[in-house]
N, C-alpha and C positions, 0 to 999 in steps of 0.2 A: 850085259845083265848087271845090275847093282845087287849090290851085298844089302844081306835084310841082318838088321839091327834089334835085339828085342831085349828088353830087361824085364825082369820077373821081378818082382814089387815084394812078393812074398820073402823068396830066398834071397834078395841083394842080389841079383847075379845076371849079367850080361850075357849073351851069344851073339856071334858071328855066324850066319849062315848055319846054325845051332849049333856050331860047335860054341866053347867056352872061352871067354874072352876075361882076362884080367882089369879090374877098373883100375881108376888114377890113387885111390885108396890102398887096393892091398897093392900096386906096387910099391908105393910111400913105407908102408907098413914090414913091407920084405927088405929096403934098403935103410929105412932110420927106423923102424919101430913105431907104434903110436904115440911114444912119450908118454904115454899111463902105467906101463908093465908093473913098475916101481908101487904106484900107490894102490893105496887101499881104497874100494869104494871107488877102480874104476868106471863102473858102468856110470857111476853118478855125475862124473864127470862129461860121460860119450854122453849122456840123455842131457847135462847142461848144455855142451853144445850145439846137438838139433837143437836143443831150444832158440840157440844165440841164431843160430845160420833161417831158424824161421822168421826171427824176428829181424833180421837183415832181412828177405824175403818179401816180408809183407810193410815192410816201412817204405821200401825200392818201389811197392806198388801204391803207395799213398794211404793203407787202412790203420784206421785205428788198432787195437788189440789189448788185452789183458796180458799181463804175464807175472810170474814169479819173481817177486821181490829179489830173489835171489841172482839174477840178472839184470836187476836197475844199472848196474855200471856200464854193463855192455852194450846195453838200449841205450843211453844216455850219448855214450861215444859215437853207436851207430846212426844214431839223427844227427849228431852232430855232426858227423862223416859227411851222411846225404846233406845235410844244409851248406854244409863248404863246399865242397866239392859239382853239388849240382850233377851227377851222370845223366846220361842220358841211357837208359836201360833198354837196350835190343831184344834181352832175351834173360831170364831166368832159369836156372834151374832146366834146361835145355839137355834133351842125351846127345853128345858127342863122339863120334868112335874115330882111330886112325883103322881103315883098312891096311896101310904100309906097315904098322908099328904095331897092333892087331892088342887095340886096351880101346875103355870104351871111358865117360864117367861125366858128371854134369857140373858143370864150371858153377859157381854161386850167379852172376850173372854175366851175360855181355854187353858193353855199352861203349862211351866217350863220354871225353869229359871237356 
């Protein structure tokens, strides 16, 4: 019998065969911290970064996009990334779980290079 995998979109939150399953996030978060605790005007930070990790995303996929001037550097770096580098993208944004290690959480992409 395989282990059923399920993440609720709502809450952030993973199960294992419904029980509850830790992502790769809050364990990060329970051994270093976010690295936000400190400043002010965390969330604007956490909401820059979806923004950055979309914009890696859909660059990986070839689409155009708008975004906030306020991430011009990151997009900038980010095509540049993809133009040197060239990946070869497997998979995106993909849910992964360990059954052994029992944490679940979505890698940004899988590929080669």
């Amino acid at each position: 019998m395989s282990a059923i995998i399920q993440f609720d979109e709502v809450l952030h939150r993973y199960t294992l065969d419904g029980r509850p399953v830790p992502s790769v996030t809050e364990i990060i978060k329970e051994v270093v911290g976010t690295g936000f605790e400190y400043l002010h005007d965390s969330d604007w930070y956490l909401q820059r970064g979806r923004a950055v990790h979309h914009a890696a995303r859909l660059i990986g996929e070839g689409k155009d996009f708008e975004y906030d001037e306020q991430i011009a550097g990151q997009v900038a770096a980010l095509r540049q990334w993809f133009m040197d580098v060239k990946p070869i993208i497997h998979a995106q944004e993909d849910m992964l779980f360990s059954t052994l290690y029992r944490f679940a959480g979505r890698p940004d992409f899988i590929g080669a290079v």
